[in-house]
PAKE-570632 format. One record per residue (C-alpha): residue number from 1; chain; x, y, z. Coordinates in Angstrom, 2 decimals. Layout:
+-----+--------+---------+---------+---------+
! num ! chaine !    east !   north !      up !
+-----+--------+---------+---------+---------+
! NUM !      A !       X !       Y !       Z !
...
+-----+--------+---------+---------+---------+
//
This chain:
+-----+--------+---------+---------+---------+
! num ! chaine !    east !   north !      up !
+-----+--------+---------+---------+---------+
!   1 !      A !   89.00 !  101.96 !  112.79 !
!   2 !      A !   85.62 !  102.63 !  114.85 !
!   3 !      A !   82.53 !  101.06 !  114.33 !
!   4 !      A !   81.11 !  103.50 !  111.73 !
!   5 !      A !   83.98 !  103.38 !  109.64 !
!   6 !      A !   84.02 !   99.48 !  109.51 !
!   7 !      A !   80.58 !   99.52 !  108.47 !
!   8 !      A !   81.15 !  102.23 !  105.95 !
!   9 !      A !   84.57 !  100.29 !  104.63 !
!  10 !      A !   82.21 !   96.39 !  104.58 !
!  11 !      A !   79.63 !   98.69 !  102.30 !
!  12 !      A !   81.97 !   99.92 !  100.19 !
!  13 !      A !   83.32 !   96.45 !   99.65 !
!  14 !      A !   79.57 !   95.12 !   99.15 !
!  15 !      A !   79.12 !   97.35 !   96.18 !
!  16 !      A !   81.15 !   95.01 !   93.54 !
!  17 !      A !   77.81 !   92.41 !   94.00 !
!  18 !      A !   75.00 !   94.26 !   95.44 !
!  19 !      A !   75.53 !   97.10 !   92.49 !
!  20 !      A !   75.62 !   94.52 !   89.63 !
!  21 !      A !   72.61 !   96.21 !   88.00 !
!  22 !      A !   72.09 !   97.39 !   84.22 !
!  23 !      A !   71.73 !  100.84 !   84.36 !
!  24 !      A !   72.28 !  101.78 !   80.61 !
!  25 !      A !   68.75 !  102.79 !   80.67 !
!  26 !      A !   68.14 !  104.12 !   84.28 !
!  27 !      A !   66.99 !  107.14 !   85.27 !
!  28 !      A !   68.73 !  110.12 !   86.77 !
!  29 !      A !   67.74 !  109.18 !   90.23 !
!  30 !      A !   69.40 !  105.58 !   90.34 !
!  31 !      A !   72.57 !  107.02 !   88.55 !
!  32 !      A !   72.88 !  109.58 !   91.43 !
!  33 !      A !   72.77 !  106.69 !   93.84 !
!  34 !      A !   75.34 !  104.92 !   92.14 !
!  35 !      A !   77.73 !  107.76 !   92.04 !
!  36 !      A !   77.09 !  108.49 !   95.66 !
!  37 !      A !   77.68 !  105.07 !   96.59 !
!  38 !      A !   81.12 !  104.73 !   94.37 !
!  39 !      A !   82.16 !  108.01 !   95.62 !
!  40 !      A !   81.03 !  107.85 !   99.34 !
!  41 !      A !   80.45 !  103.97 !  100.39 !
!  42 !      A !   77.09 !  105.22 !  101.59 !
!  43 !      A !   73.65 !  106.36 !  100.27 !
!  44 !      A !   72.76 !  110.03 !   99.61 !
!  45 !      A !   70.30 !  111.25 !  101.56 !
!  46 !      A !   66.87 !  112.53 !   99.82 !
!  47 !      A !   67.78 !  115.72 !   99.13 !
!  48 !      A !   71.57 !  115.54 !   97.85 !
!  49 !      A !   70.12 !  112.57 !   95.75 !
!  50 !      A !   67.42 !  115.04 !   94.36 !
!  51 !      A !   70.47 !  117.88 !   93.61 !
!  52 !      A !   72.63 !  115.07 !   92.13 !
!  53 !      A !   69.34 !  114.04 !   90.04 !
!  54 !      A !   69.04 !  117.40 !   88.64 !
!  55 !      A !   72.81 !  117.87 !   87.64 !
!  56 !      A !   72.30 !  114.58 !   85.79 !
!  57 !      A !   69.26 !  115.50 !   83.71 !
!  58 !      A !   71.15 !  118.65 !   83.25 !
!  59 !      A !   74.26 !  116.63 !   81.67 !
!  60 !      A !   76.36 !  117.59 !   84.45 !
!  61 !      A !   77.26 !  113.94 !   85.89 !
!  62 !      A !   80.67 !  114.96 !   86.66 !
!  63 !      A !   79.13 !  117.89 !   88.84 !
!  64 !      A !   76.76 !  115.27 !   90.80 !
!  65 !      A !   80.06 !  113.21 !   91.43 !
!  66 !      A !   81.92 !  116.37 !   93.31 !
!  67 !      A !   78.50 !  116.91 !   94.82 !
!  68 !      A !   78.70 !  112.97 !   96.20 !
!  69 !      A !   82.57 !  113.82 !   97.62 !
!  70 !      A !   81.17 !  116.59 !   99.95 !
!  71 !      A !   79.56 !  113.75 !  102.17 !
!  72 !      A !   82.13 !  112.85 !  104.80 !
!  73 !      A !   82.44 !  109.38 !  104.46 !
!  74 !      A !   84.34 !  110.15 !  100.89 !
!  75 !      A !   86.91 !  111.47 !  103.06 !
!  76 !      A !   86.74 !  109.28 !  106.52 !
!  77 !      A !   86.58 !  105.94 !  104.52 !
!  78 !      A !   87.10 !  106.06 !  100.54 !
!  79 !      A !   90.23 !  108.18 !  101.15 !
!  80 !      A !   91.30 !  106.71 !  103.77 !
!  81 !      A !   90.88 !  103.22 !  102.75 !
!  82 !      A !   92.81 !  104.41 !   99.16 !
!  83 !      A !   96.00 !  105.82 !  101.11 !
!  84 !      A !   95.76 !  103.12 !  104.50 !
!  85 !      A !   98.01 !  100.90 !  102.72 !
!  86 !      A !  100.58 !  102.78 !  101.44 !
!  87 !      A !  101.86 !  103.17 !  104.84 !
!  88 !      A !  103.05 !   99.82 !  105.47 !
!  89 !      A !  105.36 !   96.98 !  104.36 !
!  90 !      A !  101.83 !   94.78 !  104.55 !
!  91 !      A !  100.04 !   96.90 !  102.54 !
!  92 !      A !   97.74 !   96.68 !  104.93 !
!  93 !      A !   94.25 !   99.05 !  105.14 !
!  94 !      A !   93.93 !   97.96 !  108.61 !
!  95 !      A !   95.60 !  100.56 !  110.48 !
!  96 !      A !   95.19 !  103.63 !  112.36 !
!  97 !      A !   94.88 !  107.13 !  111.19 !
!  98 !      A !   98.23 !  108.56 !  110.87 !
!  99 !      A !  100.46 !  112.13 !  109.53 !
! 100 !      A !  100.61 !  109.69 !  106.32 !
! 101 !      A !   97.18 !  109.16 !  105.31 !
! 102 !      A !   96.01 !  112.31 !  106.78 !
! 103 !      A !   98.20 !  114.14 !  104.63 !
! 104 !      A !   96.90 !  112.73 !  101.74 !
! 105 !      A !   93.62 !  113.46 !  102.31 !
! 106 !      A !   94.42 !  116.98 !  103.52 !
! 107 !      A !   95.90 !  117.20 !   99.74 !
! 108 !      A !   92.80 !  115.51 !   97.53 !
! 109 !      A !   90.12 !  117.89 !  100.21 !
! 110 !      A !   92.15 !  121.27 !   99.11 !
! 111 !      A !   92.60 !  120.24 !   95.24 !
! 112 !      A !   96.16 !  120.38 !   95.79 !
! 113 !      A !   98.72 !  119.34 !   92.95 !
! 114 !      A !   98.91 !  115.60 !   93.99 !
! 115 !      A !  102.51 !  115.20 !   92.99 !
! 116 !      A !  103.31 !  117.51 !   96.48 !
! 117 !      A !  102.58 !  113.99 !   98.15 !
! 118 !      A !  106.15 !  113.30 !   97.45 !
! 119 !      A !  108.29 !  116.63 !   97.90 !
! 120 !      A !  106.51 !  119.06 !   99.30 !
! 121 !      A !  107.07 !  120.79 !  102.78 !
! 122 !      A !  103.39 !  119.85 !  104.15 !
! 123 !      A !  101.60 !  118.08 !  106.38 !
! 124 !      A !   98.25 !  117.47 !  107.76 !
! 125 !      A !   97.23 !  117.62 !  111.43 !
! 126 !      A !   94.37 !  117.70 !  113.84 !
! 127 !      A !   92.04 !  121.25 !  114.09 !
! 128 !      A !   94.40 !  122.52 !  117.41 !
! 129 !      A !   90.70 !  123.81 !  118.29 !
! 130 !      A !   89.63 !  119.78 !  119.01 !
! 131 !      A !   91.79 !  119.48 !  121.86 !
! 132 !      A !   93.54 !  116.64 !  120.72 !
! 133 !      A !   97.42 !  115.74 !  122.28 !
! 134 !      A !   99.66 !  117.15 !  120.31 !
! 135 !      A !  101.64 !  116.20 !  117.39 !
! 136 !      A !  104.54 !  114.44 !  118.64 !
! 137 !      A !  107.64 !  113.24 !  116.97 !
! 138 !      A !  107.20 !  109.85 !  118.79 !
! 139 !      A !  104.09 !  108.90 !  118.56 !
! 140 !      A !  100.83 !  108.60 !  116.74 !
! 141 !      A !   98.61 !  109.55 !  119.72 !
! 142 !      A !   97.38 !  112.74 !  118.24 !
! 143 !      A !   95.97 !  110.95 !  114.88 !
! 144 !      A !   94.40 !  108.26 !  116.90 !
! 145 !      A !   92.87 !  110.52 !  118.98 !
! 146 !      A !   91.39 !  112.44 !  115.91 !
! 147 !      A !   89.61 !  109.14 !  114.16 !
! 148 !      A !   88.81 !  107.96 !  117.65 !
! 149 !      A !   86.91 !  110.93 !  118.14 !
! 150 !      A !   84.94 !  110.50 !  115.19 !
! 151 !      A !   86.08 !  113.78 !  113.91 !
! 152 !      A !   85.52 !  114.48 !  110.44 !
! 153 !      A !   88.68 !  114.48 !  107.69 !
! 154 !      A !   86.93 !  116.94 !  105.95 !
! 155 !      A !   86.86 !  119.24 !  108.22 !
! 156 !      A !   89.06 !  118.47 !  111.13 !
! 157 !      A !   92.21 !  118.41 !  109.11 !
! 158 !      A !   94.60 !  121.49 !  108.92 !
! 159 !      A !   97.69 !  122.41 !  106.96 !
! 160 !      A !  101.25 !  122.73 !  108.49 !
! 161 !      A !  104.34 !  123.19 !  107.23 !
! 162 !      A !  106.14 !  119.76 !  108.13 !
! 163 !      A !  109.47 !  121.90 !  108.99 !
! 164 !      A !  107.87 !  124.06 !  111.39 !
! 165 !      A !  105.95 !  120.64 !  113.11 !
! 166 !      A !  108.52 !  118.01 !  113.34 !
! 167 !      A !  111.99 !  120.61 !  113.38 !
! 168 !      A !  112.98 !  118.59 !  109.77 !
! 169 !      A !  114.87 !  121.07 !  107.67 !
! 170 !      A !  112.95 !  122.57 !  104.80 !
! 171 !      A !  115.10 !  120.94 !  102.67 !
! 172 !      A !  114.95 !  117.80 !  103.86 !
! 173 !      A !  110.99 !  117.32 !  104.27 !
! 174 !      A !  109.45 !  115.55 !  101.43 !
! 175 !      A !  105.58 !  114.99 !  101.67 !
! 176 !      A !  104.91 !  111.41 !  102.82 !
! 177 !      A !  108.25 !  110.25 !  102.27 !
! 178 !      A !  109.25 !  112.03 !  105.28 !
! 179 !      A !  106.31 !  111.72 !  107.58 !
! 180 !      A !  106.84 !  109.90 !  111.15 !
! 181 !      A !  104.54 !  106.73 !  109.41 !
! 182 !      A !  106.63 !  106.05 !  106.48 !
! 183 !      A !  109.84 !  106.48 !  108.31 !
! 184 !      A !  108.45 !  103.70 !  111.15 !
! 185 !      A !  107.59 !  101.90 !  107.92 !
! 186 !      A !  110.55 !  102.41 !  105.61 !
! 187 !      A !  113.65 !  103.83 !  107.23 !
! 188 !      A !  113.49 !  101.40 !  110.29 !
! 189 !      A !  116.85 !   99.17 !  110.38 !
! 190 !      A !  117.47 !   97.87 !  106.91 !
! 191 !      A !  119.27 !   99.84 !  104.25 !
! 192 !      A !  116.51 !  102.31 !  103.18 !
! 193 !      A !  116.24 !  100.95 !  100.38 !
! 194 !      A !  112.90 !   99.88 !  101.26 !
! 195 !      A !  111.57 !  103.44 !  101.09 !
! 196 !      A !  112.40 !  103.11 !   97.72 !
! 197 !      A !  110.88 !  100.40 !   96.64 !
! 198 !      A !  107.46 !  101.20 !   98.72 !
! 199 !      A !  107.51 !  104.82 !   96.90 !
! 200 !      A !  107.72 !  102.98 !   93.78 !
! 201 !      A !  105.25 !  100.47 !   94.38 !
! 202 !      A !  102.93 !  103.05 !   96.31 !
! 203 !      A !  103.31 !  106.05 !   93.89 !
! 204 !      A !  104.35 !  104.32 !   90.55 !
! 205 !      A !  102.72 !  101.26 !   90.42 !
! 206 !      A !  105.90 !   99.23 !   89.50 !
! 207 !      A !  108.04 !   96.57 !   91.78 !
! 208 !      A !  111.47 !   96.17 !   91.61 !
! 209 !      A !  110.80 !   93.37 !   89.28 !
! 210 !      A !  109.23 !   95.63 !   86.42 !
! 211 !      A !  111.44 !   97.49 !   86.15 !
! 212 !      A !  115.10 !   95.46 !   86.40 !
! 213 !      A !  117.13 !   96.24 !   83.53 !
! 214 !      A !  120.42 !   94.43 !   83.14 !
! 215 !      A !  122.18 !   97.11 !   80.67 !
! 216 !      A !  122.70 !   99.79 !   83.07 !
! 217 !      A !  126.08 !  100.64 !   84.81 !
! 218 !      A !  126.97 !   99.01 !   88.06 !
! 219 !      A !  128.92 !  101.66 !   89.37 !
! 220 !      A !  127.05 !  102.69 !   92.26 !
! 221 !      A !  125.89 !   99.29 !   93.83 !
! 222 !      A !  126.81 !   99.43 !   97.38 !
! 223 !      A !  129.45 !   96.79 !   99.04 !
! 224 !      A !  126.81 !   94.71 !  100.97 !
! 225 !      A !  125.63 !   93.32 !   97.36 !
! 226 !      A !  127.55 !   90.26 !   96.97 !
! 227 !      A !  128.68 !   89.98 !   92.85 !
! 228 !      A !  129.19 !   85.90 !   93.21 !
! 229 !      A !  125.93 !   85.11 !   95.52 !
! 230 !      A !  126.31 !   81.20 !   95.77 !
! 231 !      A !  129.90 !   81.50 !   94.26 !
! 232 !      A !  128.32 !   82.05 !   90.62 !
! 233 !      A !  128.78 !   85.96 !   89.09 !
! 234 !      A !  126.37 !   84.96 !   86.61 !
! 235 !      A !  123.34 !   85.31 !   88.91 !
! 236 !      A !  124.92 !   88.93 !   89.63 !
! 237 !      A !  125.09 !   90.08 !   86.47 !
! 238 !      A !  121.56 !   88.85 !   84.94 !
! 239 !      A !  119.56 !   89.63 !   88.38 !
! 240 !      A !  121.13 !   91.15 !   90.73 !
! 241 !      A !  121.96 !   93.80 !   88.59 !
! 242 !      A !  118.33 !   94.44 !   87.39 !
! 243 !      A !  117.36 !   96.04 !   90.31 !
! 244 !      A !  120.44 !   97.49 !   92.24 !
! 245 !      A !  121.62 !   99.38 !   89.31 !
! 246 !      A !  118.88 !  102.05 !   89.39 !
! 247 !      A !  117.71 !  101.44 !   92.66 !
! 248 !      A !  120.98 !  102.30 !   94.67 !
! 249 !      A !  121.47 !  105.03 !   92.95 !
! 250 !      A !  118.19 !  106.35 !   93.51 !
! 251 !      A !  118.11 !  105.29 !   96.88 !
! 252 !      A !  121.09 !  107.54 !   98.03 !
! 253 !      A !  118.85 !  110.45 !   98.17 !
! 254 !      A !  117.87 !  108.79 !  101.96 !
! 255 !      A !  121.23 !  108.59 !  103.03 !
! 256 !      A !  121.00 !  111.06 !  105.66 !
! 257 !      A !  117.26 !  109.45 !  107.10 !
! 258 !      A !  116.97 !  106.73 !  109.84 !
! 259 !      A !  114.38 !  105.50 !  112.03 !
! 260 !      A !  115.51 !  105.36 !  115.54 !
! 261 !      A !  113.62 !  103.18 !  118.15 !
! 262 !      A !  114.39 !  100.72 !  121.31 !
! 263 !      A !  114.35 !   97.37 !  119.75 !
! 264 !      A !  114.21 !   96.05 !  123.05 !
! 265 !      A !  111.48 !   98.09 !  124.98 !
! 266 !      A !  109.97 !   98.79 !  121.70 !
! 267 !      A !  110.06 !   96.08 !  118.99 !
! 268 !      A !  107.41 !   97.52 !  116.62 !
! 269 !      A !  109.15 !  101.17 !  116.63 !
! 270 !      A !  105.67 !  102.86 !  117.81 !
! 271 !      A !  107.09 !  104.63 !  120.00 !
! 272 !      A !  110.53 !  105.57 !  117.63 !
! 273 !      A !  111.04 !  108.96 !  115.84 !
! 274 !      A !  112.45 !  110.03 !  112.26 !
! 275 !      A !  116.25 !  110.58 !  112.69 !
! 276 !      A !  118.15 !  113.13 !  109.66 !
! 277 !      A !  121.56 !  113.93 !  110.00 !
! 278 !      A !  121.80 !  117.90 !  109.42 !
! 279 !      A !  125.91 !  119.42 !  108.59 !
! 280 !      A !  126.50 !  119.29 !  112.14 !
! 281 !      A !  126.23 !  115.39 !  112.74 !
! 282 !      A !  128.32 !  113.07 !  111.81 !
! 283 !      A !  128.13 !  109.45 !  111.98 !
! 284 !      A !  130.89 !  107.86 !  113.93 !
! 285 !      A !  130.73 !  104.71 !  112.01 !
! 286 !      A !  130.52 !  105.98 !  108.66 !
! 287 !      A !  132.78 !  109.58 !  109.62 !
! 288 !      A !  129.99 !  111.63 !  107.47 !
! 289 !      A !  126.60 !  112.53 !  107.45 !
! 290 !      A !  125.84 !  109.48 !  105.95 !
! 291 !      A !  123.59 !  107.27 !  108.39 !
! 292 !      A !  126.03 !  103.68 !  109.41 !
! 293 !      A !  123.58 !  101.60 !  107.68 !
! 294 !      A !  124.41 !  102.50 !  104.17 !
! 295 !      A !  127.91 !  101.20 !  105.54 !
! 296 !      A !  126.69 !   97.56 !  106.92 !
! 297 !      A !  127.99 !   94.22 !  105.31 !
! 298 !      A !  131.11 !   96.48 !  103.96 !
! 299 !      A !  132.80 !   93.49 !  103.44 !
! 300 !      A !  130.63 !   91.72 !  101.15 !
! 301 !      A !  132.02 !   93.25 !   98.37 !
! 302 !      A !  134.71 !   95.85 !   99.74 !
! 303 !      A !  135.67 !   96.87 !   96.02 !
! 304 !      A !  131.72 !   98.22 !   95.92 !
! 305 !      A !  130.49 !  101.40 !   95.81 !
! 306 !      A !  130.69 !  103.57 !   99.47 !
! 307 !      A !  128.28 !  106.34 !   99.62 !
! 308 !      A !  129.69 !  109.74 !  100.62 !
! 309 !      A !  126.99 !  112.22 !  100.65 !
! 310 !      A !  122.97 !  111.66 !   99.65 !
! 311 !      A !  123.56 !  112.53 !   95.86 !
! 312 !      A !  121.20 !  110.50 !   93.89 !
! 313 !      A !  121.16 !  110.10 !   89.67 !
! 314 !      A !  118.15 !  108.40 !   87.87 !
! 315 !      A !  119.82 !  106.06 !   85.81 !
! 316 !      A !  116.48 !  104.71 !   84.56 !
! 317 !      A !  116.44 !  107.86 !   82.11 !
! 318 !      A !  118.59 !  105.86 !   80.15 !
! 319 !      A !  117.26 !  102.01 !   78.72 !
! 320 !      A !  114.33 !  100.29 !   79.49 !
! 321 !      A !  112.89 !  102.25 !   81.93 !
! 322 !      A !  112.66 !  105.61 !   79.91 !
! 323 !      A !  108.99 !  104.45 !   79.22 !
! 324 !      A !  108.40 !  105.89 !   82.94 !
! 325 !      A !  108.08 !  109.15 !   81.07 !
! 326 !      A !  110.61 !  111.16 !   83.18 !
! 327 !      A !  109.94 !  115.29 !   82.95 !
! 328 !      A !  112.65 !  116.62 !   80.72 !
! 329 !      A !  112.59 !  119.66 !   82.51 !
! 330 !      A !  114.59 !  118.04 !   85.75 !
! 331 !      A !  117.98 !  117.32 !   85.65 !
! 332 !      A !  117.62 !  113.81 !   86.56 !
! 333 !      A !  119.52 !  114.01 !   89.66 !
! 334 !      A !  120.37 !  115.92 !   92.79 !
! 335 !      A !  120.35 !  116.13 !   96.49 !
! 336 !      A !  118.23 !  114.45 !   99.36 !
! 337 !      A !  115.06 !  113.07 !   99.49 !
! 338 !      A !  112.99 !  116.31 !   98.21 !
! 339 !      A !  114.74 !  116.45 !   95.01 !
! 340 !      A !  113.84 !  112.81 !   94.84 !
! 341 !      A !  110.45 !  113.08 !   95.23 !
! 342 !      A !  109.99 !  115.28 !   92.77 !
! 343 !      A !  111.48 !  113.27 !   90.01 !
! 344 !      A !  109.49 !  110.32 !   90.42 !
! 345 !      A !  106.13 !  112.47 !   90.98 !
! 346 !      A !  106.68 !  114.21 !   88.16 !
! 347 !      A !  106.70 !  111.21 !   85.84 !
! 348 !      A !  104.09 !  110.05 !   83.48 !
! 349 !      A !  104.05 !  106.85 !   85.37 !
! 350 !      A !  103.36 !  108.73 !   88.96 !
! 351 !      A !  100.22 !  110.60 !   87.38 !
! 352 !      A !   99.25 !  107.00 !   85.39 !
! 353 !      A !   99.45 !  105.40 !   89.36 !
! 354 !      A !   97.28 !  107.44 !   90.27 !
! 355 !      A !   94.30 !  107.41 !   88.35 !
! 356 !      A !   94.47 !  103.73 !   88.13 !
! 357 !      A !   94.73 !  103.28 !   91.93 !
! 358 !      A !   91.50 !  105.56 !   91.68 !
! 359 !      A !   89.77 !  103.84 !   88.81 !
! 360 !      A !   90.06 !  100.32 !   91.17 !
! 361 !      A !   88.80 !  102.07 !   94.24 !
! 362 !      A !   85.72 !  103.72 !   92.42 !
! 363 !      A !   84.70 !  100.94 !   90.01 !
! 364 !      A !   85.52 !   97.94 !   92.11 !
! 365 !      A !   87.74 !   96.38 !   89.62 !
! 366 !      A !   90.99 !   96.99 !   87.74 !
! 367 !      A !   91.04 !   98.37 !   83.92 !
! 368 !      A !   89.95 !   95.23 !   82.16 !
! 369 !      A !   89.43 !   95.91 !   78.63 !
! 370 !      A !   90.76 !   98.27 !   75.56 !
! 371 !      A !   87.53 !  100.06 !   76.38 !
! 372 !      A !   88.74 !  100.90 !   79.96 !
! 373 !      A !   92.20 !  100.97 !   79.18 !
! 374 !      A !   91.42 !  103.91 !   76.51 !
! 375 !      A !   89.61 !  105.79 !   79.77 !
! 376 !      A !   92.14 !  105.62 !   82.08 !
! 377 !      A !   94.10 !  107.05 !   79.16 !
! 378 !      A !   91.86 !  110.17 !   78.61 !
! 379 !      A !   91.76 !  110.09 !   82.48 !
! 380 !      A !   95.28 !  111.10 !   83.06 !
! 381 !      A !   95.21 !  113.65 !   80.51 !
! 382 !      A !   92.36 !  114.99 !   82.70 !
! 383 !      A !   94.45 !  114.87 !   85.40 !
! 384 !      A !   97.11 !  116.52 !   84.56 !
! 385 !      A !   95.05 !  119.49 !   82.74 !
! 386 !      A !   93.09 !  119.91 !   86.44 !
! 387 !      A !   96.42 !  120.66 !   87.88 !
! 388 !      A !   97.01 !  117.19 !   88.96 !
! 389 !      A !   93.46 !  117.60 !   91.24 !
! 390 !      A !   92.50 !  113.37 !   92.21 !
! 391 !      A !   89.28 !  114.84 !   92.38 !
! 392 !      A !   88.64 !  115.40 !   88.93 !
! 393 !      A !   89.83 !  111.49 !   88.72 !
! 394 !      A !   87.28 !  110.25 !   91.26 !
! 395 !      A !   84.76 !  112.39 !   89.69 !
! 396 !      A !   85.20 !  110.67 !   85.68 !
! 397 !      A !   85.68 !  107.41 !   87.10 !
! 398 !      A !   82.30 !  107.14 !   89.31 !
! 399 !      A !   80.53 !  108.54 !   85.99 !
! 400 !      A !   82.29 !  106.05 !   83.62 !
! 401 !      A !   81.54 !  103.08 !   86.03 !
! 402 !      A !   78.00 !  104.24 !   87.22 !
! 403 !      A !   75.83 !  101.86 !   84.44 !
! 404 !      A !   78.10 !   98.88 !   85.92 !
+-----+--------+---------+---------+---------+
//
């Protein structure tokens, strides 16, 4: 983060105090500023506070806020800030630009469907006219490069096809799941299930916790889940259960997806790459596709479930956990990470994420009140009828929060 950004990001953060005014009764003029600053963490300048001005006495609020998210700070800092920590375990804002972030803000710029974030075949990169290094399957130099620049998001930023970038299979790209920051985030050693749970988090707005349901089938819970941890089944069956049921099988869809990096030389993995196994590899410890640590801890519980393939089933469409609002439309299960994506974008909970996320960022607070509560409401219906532009949701939540 360079100096103007940090500025622009301990702004932004000022607003909750230094824009505790009552402006039910101001004028157009200090309602423009407010927008502006909600929108943009900085002030308008005179004259795109005098066109904001007139769209407000025109009753066009909602035009002065898209007039507000043509300044480039809206993209360099509120957008960045927004999607910063998503890309970590730390959840951390403090982090370099990176294939992640840009590629959501490549999406919100072009009024893109949102839900792409999670399965399409995209991804953001530098203007090849800036000179930058290139993209590189190992490293984040050509992002850092870009915000170190001082380059503008909003207009450095160019659309790829991830495939034809990193060499991933069509099939087997899936938006940010799939970038080279979420793998270094995600995939790296572990089980992958932590990709899961981060999408979730990230894209639903749920932990593991909120969703643990007891009643579902245990079928496909892995070996290295022990079903007597401390020698008592009990704790098995009323937690452990809660989450592994729906999350292993879920979870499967990564099976083919590893991060691979020199522990030794490299202990953080910045200089690792995104690993998929295509038909032609096969794992010598797991004799498959499948990568060897869905295999590890085997003999936990050897009578547990051994994945074959990356076939995944949503068993949250049953119980519980049918109040995500899955899209009856998909069959609720399928192949790879793509497939995956889609699913969980496609829910009413992914579009609900979203505007809430976007309601906190904009007003400075989290829906506090029936009266909110009913906004964010009308806000995803919004949503979804602008073709799932997060636009249209910055736009009705700086006008809804401007008289705060």
């Amino acid at each position: 983060m360079n100096a103007r950004q940090g500025l622009q990001t301990l702004i932004q953060t000022a607003l909750g105090a230094s824009l505790a005014l009552t402006l039910a009764h101001a004028g157009p003029r200090e309602q423009a500023k407010v927008i502006h600053d909600r929108i943009a963490g900085v002030p308008p300048s005179a004259e795109v506070l005098d066109t904001m001005a007139a769209q407000i006495e025109n009753n066009d609020a909602l035009g002065a806020a898209f007039t507000a998210m043509e300044d480039p700070a809206f993209y360099d800092v509120t957008l960045k800030n927004l999607a910063a920590p998503w890309t970590n375990e730390a959840m951390s804002v403090f982090v370099p630009l990176n294939d992640y972030i840009a590629t959501v803000i490549g999406l919100v710029r072009d009024g893109e469907d949102f839900r792409k974030v999670l399965y399409d075949d995209v991804l953001y990169v530098g203007d090849p006219s800036l000179g930058l290094p290139p993209y590189a399957n190992d490293s984040n130099a050509h992002y850092e490069a870009l915000e170190d620049g001082g380059y503008s998001l909003k207009d450095a930023l160019v659309r790829r096809s991830q495939s034809a970038v990193t060499g991933l299979p069509y099939d087997a790209t899936a938006g940010v799941i799939t970038s080279r920051a979420s793998a270094r985030a995600f995939f790296s050693a572990g089980t992958n299930r932590a990709m899961f749970r981060f999408t979730l988090l990230n894209h639903l707005c749920k932990d593991l916790e909120q969703v643990a349901d007891v009643t579902l089938p245990t079928d496909r819970i892995r070996q290295d889940v022990s079903r007597s941890p401390g020698g008592d089944s009990r704790v098995f069956l009323n937690n452990c259960v809660g989450c592994h049921s729906g999350m292993d099988p879920m979870a499967q869809a990564f099976a083919y997806y590893d991060y691979a990096y020199d522990a030794d030389a490299d202990p953080d993995g910045a200089l690792g790459r995104l690993v998929y196994h295509t038909v032609n590899d096969i794992d010598p410890a797991t004799g498959s596709r499948v990568q060897a640590k869905y295999h590890i801890n085997a003999g936990t519980f050897e009578q547990g479930f051994i994945t074959p393939d990356d076939r995944w089933d949503n068993y949250w469409r049953q119980g519980a956990n049918r109040r995500l609002g899955w899209d009856p439309g998909l069959p609720g299960g399928g192949q790879g990470a793509k497939s995956l994506g889609q699913e969980l974008a496609h829910s009413d909970a992914f579009a609900e994420c979203q505007v809430t996320k976007v309601f906190q960022a904009v007003c400075l607070r989290p829906p506090s009140d029936s009266t909110d509560r009913a906004r964010v409401a009308s806000m995803v219906t919004h949503f979804r009828n602008a073709g799932f532009d997060l636009k249209q949701v910055f736009a009705e939540s700086a006008v809804y929060c401007m008289g705060e």
